[in-house]
C-alpha angles and dihedrals in degrees: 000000000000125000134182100289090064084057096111085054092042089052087050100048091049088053084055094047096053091034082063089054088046089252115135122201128162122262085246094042080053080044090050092048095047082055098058090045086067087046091251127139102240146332094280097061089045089047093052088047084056089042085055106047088054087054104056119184098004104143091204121038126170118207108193150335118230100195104213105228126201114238127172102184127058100199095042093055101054093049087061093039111033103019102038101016097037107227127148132222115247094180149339136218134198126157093218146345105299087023128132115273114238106185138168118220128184149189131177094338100321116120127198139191110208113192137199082175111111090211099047098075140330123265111246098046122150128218132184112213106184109198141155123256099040094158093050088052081045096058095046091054106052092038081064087060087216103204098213090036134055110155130198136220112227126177113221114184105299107355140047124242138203119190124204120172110192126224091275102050104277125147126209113181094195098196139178119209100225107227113235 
């Protein structure tokens, strides 16, 4: 009998299955639907409950950081994020009509807070996202023939990196650690 820990190949499972039926959903919208089936909000709360139970008897445990990224136009960033990167929005927040956007976008377990607020971050961070698959992310991007972006894939001691700076400055180092 599965349990959660089987949910990524349950998610997997469920894509093959629609894709069968010609329907197409995204491996986290699969992830979000796995989550439901064991009665739990979302992806990220089923995938802490995994994390933990890797991780018996620590008496502190982190699950995960959401970098906050400054962002100044709407339409540009979601052309990077959405349209080049391939995240999806999760959700969006304004106080009010002509107020700053503050959104959350995701892929494959990254999260990330994307701001129009002054006051949320600062434009021109860095952030290092280690992750498996790098060639494969690689691939994708350059197959999209992005015009403002055109990463490389560089090896570095023991690991491979790919660099993206979004339109405001950003920099994401994507890296996989080689196994020796």
């Amino acid at each position: 009998m599965r349990d959660h820990r089987d949910a990524k190949s349950m998610a997997k499972a469920l894509r093959e299955a629609l894709a069968a039926r010609a329907v197409t959903i995204t491996h986290s919208e699969a992830l979000e639907i796995v989550a439901g089936q064991f009665g739990l909000a979302n992806w990220n709360i089923l995938s802490a409950a995994i994390d933990a139970d890797d991780r018996p008897g620590d008496a502190i445990a982190f699950e995960q950081a959401v970098p906050i990224v400054r962002i100044f136009d709407v339409a540009k960033a979601h052309e990077f994020y959405l349209g080049f990167l391939g995240f999806v929005v999760d959700w969006e927040h304004r106080y009010g009509e002509n107020f700053p956007l503050y959104t959350q976008v995701s892929r494959g377990g990254l999260r990330l807070h994307l701001s129009e607020h002054a006051g949320d971050a600062t434009p021109g961070g860095n952030m290092v996202v280690y992750m498996r698959g790098i060639r494969a992310l690689h691939a994708e991007l350059t197959a999209k023939n992005y015009r403002y972006m055109k990463p490389g894939l560089d090896r570095t001691d023991d690991r491979l990196e790919l660099a993206v700076v979004d339109p405001f400055n950003n920099r994401i180092r994507f890296m996989e650690r080689l196994r020796a």
